[in-house]
MIMARPA-130307 format. One record per residue (C-alpha): x, y, z; residue in three letters; residue number from 1. Coordinates in nm, 4 decimals, padded with zeros to 6 digits, always signed. Each point is the difference from the previous one (the first is absolute). Example, Ala and Ser with C-alpha at 12.3 -4.5 7.8 and 13.67 -1.06 7.14 Angstrom:
PT; c1; c2; c3; code; pos
PT; +01.2300; -00.4500; +00.7800; ALA; 1
PT; +00.1370; +00.3440; -00.0660; SER; 2
END
This chain:
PT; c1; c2; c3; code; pos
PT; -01.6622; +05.7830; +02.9762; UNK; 1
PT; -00.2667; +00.0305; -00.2441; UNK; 2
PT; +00.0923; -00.3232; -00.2041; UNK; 3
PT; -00.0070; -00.1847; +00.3405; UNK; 4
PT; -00.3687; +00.1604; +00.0345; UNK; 5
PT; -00.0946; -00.0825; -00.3367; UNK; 6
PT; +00.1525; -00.3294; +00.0051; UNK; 7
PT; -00.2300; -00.1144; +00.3122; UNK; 8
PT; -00.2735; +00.1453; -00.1026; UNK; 9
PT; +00.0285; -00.2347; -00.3006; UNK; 10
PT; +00.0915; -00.3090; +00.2475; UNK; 11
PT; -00.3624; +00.1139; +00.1748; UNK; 12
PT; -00.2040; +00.0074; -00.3621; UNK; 13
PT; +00.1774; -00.3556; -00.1050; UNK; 14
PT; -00.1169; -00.1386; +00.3617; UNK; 15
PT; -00.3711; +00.1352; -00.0821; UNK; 16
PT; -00.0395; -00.1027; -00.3743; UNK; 17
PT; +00.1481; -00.3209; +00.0858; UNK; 18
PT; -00.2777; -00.1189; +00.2655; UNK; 19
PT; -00.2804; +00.1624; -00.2178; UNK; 20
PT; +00.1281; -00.2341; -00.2786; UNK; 21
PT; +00.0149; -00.3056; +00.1812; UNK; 22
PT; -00.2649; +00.0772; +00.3005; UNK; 23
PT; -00.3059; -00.0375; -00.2456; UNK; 24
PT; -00.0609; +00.3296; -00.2284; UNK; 25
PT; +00.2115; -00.0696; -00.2514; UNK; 26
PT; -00.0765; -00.4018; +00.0060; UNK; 27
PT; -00.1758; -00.0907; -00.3073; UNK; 28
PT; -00.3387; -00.2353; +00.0254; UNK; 29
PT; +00.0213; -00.3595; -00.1884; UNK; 30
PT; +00.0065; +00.0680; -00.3504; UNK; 31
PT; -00.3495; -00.0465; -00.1665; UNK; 32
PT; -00.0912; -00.2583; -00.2965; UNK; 33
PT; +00.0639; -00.3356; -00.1182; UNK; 34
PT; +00.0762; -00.1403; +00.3500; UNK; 35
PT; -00.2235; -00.2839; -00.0259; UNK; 36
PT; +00.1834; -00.1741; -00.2400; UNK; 37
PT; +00.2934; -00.2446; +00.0206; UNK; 38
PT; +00.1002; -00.0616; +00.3438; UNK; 39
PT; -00.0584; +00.3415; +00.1265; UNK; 40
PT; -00.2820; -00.1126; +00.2634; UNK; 41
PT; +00.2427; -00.2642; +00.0971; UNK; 42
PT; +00.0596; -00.0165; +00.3911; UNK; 43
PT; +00.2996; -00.2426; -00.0453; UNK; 44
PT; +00.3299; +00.1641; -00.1086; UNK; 45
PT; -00.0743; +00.3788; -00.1349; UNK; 46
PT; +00.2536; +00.3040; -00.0309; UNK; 47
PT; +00.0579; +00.2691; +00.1584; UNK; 48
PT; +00.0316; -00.1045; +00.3348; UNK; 49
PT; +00.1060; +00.2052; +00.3273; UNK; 50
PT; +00.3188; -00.1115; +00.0957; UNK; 51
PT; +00.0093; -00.0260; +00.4189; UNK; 52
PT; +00.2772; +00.0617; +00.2039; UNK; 53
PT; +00.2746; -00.3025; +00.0432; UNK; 54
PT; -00.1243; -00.0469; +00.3170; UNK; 55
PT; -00.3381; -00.1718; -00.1191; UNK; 56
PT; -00.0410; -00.3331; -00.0483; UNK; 57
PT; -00.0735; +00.0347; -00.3742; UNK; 58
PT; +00.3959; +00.1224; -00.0456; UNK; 59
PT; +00.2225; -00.2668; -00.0335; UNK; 60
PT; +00.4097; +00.1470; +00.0385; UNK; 61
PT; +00.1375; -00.2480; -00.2699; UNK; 62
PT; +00.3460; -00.0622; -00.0400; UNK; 63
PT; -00.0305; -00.0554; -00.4208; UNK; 64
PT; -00.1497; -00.3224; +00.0860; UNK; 65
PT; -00.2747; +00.0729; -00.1753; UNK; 66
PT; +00.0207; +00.2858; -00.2132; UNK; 67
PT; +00.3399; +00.0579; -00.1533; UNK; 68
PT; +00.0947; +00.2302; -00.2850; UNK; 69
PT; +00.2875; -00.1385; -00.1943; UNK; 70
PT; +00.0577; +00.2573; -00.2644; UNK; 71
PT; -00.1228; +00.3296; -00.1080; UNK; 72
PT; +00.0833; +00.0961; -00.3642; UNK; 73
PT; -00.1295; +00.3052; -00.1810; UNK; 74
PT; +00.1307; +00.2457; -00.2471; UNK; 75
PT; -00.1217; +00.3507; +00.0103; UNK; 76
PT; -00.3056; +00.0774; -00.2125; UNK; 77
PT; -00.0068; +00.2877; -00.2519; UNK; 78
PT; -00.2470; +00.1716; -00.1761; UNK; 79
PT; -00.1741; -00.2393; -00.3417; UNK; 80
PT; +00.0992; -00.3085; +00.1919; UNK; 81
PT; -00.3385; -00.0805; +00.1627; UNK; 82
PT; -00.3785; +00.0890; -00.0653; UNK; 83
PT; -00.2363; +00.1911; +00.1557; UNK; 84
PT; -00.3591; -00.0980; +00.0131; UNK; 85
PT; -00.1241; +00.3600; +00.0765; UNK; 86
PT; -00.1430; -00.1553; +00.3648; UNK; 87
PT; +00.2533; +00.0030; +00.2084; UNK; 88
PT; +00.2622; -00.2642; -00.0895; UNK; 89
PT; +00.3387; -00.0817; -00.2022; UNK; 90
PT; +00.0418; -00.3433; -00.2006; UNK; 91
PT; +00.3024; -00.1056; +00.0172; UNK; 92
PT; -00.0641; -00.3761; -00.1027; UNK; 93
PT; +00.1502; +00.0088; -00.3623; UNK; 94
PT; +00.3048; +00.1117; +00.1162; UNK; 95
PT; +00.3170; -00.1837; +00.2687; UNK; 96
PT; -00.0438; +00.3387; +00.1909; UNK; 97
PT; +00.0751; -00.2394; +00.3334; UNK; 98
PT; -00.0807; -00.3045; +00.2319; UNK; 99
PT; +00.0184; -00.1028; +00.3068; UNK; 100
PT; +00.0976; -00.3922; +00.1335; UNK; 101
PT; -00.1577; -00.0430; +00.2969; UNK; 102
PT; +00.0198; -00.3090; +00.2835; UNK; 103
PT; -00.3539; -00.0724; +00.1231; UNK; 104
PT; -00.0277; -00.3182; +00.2274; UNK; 105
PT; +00.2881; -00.1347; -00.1523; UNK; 106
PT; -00.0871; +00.0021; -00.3604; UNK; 107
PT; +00.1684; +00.2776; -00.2324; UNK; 108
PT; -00.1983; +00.1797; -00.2513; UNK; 109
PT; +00.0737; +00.3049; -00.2671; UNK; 110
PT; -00.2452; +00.2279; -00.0404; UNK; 111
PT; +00.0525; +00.2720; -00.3259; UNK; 112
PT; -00.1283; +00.3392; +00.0457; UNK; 113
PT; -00.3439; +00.1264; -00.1459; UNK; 114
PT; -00.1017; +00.3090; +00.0878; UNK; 115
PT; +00.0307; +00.2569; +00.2792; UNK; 116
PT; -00.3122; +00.2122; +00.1250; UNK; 117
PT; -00.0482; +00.2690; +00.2753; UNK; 118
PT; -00.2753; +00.0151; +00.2626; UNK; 119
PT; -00.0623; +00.3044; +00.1647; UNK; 120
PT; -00.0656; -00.0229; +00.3224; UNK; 121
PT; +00.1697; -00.3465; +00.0573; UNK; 122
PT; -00.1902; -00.3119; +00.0306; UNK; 123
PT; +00.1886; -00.1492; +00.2366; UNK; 124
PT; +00.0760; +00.1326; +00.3338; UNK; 125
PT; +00.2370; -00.0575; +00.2737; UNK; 126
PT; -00.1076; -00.0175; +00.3810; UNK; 127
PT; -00.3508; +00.1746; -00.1535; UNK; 128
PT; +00.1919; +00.2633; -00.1191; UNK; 129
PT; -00.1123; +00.1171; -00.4211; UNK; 130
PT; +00.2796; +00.1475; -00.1735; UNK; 131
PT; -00.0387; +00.2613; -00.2672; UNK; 132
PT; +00.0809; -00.2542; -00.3027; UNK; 133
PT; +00.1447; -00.3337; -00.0447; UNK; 134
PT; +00.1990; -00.0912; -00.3477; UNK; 135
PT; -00.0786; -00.3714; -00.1279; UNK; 136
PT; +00.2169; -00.1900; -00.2232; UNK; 137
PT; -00.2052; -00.3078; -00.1137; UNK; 138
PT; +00.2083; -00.2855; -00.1295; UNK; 139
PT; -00.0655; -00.3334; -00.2008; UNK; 140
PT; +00.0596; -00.3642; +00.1128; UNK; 141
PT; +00.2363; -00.1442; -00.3004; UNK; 142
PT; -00.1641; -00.3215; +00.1092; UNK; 143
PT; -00.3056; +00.0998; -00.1985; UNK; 144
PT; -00.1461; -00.3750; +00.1040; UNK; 145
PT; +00.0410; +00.1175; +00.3449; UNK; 146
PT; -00.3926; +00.1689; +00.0615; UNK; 147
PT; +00.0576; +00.0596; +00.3763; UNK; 148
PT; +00.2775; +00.1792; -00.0024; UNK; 149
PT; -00.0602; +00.1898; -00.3136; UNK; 150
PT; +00.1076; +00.3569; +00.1409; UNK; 151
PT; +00.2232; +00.1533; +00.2558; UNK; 152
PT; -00.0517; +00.3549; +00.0480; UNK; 153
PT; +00.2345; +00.2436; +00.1497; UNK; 154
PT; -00.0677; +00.2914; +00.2044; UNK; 155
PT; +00.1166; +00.2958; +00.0817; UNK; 156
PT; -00.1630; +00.2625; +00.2669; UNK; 157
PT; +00.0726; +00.3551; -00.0538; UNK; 158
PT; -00.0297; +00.3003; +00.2815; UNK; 159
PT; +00.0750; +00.3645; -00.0713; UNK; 160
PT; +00.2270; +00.3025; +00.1329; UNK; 161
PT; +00.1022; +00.3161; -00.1580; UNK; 162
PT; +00.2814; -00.1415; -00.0812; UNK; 163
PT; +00.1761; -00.0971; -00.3167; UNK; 164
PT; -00.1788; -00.1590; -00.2453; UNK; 165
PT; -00.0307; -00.3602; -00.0336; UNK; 166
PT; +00.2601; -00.0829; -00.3378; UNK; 167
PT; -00.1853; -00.2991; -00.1032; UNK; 168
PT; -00.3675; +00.1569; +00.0349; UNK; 169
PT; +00.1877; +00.2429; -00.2592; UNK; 170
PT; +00.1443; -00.1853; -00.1989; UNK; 171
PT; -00.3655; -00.1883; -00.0609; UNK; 172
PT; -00.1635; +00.3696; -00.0056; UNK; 173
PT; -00.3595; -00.0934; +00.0154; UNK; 174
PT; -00.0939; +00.3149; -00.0912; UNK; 175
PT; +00.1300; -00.0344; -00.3464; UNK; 176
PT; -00.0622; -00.3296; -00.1280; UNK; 177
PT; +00.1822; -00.2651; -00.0866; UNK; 178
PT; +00.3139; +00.2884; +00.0046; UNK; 179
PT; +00.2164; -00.2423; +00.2304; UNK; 180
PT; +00.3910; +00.1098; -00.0111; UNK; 181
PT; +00.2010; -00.2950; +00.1629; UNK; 182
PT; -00.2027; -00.1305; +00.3106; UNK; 183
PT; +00.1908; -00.2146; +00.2128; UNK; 184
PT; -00.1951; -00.2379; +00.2037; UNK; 185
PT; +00.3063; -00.1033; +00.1614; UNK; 186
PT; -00.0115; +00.3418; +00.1484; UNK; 187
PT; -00.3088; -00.1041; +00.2534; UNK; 188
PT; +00.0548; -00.3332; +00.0826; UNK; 189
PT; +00.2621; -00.2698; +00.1207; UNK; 190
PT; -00.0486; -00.3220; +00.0823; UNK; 191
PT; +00.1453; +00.0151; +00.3274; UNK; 192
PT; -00.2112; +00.2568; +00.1070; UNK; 193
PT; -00.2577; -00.1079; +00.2288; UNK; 194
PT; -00.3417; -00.1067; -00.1475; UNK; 195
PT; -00.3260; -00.1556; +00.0826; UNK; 196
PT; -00.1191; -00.3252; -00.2125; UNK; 197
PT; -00.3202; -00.1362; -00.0560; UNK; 198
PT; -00.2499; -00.1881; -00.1768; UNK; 199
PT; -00.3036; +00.2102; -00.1569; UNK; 200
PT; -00.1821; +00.1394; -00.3328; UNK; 201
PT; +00.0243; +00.2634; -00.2752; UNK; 202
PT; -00.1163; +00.3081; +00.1572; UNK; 203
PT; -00.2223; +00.0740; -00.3427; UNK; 204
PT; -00.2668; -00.1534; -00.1059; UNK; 205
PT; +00.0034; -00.3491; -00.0609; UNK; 206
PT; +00.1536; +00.0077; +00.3148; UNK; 207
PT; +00.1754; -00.3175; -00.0572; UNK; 208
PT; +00.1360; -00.2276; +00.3116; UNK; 209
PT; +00.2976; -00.0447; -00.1344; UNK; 210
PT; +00.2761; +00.2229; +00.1156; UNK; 211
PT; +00.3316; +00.0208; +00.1600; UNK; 212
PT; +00.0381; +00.3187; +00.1524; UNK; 213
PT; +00.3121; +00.1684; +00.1229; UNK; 214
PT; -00.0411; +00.3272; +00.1628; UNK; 215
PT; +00.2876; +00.1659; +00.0852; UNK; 216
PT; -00.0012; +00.1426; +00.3935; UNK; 217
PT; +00.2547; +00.2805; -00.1024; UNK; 218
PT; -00.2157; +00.3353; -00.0852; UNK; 219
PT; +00.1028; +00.2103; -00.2812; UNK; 220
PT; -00.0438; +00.3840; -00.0149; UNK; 221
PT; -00.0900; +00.2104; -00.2748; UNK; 222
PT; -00.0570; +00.3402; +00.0246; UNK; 223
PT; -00.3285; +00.2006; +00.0573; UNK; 224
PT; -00.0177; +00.1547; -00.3486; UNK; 225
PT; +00.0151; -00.3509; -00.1065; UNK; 226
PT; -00.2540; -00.1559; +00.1507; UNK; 227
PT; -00.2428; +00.3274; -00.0710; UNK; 228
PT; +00.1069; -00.0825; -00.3598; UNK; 229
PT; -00.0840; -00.3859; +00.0290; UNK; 230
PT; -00.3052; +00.0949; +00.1420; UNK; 231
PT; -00.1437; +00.1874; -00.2655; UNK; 232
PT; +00.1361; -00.2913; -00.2547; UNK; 233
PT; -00.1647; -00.2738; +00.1475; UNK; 234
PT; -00.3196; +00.1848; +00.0453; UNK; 235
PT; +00.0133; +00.1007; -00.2727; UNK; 236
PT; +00.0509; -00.3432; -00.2279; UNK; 237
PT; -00.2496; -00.2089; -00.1376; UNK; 238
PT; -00.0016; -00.2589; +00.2546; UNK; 239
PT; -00.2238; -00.3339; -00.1193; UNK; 240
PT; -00.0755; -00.0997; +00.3024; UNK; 241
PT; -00.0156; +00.3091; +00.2340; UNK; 242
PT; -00.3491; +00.1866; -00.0469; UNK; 243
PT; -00.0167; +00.2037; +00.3155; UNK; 244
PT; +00.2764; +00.2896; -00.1363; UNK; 245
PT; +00.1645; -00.0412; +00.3282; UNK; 246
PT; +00.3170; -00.1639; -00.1184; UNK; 247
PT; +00.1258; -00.3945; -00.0303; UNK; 248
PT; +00.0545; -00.1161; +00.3096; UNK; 249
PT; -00.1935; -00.3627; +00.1486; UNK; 250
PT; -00.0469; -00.0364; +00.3464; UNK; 251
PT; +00.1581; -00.2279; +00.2279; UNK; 252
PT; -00.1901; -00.3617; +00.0249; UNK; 253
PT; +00.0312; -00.2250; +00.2764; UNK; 254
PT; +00.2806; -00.2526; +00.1262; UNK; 255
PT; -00.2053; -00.2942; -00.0001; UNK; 256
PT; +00.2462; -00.1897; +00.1985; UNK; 257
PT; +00.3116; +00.0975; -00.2529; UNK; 258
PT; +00.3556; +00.0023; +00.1479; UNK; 259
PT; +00.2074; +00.3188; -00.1264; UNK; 260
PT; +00.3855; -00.0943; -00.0059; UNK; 261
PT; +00.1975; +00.2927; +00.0761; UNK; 262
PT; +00.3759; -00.0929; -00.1243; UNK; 263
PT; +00.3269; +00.1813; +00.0019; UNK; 264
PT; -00.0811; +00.0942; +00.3152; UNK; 265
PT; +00.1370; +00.2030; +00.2954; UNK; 266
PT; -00.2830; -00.0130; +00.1915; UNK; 267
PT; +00.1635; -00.1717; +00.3275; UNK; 268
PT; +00.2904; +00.3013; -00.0033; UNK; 269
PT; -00.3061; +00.2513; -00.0369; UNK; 270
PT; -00.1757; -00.1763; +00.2881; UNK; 271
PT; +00.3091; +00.0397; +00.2548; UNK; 272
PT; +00.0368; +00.3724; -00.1190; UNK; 273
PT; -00.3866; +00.0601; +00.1108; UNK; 274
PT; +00.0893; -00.2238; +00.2986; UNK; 275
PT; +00.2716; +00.2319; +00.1542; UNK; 276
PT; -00.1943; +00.3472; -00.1139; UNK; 277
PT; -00.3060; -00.1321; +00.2077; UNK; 278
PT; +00.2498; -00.1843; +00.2907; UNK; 279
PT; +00.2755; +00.2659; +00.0427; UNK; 280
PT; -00.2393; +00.3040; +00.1272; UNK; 281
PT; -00.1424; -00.2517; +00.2457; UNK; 282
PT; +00.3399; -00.0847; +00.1394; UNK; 283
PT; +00.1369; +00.3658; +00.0269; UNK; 284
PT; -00.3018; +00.0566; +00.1756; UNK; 285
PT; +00.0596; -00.2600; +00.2610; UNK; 286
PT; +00.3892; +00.1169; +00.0405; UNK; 287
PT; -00.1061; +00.3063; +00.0318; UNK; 288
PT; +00.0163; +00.0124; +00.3817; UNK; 289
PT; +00.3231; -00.1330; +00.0047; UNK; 290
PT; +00.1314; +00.2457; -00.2085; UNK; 291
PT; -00.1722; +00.2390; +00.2512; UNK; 292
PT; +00.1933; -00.1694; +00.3063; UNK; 293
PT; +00.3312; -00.0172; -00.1118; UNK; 294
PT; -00.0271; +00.3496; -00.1399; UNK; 295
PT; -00.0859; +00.1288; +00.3582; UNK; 296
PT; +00.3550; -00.1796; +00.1402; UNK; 297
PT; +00.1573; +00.1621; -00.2718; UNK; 298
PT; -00.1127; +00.3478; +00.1016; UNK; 299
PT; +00.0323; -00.1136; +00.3213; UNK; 300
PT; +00.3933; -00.1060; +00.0118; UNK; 301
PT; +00.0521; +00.3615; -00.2281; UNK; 302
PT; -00.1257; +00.1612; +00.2702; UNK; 303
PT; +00.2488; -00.1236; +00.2291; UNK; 304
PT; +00.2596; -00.0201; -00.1682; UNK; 305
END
């Protein structure tokens, strides 16, 4: 009995913390200095962006048409195999830590894998809702020729429980740096997971219109303690570009017009499910007299009988 009261008492708390982190407290203001450089005042194509439901016109359900990944290859990473620039990010680029081959309107590219960074809270969010931090692995075209499609970035959004802790979050350990035992990315993602494509910019200063980004729908969970433990890291680090002490995170920027492909989808099974949820009450409702009447006979013909 008093697990099952401690237990919801903890459901109640997670409810609470999770709307004050992504109701506005907890949402970090745009990062301050150097964002008049580059493309950053650019009203065209800029990253993050606020990813709508798939009912608005902006989400396009694709069938791979458009966005396809072919392949996923990485090998786990362990600690002395990358560098850490004491900010808030991991090179990977001297190293065949992974690619990714990837189908976009028909043409196939590779893209090796640079770095991966944190943001805390996450830049992008997902029908206006801010996660508490979002994982980015940046990657390189191997068509260096290739200027306008020079990067595809991953990412990955991350919510908490008191759960279990997250193994790849400890594997990285971003407490202790550059102490990374064995960190699988195949661990978060899969490329037949469902994921949101589109065309946009580095999220740092230059803020470069040049990106592919992939951002994976499924949401991962790490545990509270880790998240209190990111926290303190990234606000910690010596970020170059983020003055305000409030974290790493850009805001969203606007559409302009952009379509958002939304591939491996199940979005039309979804759909029916929320169909019948919202349809069934309505028809019990209506059969509910009915059920009344023929009750009454039944009573009725016990009665007699």
């Amino acid at each position: 009995m008093k697990k099952m009261i401690l237990f919801n008492i903890l459901h109640f708390l997670t409810l609470i913390i999770n709307i004050y982190a992504n109701e506005g407290p907890l949402q970090y203001p745009e990062p301050a200095g150097g964002w008049h450089d580059g493309d950053c005042q650019s009203l065209q194509i800029q990253s993050p962006i606020d990813i709508p439901s798939p009912k608005d016109e902006s989400i396009v359900i694709d069938n791979g048409s458009h966005s396809k990944i072919e392949s996923l290859s990485y090998r786990n990473i362990n600690s002395g195999e990358v560098k850490f620039d004491h900010s808030h990010k991991w090179t990977t680029n001297e190293l065949d830590v992974g690619y990714i081959s990837i189908e976009l309107n028909h043409t196939l590219y590779k893209y090796k894998l640079h770095s991966f960074h944190f943001h805390l809270y996450s830049e992008h969010r997902i029908e206006n809702k801010q996660y508490p931090m979002e994982l980015h692995f940046v990657h390189k075209n191997m068509n260096k020729n290739d200027k306008q499609n020079e990067n595809l970035v991953i990412a990955v959004l991350f919510d908490y429980n008191f759960g279990e802790d997250n193994k790849f979050l400890n594997d990285v350990n971003l407490s202790y740096e550059k102490k990374i035992n064995d960190a699988s990315i195949h661990s978060l993602i899969n490329k037949n997971d469902e994921y949101y494509y589109y065309k946009g910019s580095l999220t740092t200063v230059p803020c470069t219109e040049n990106v592919n980004w992939i951002v994976f729908k499924k949401i991962r969970y790490m545990s509270y303690n880790q998240f209190v433990k990111f926290k303190k890291w990234i606000e910690n680090s010596d970020m170059k570009y983020y003055g305000t002490g409030y974290g790493n995170a850009r805001g969203p920027k606007r559409l302009s017009g952009r379509k958002i492909y939304l591939e491996n989808s199940n979005y039309e099974e979804s759909s029916f499910g929320r169909y019948l949820l919202v349809i069934l009450p309505i028809v019990t409702l209506l059969l509910y007299p009915i059920n009344i009447f023929f009750y009454h006979i039944y009573l009725k013909n016990k009665v007699e009988l």
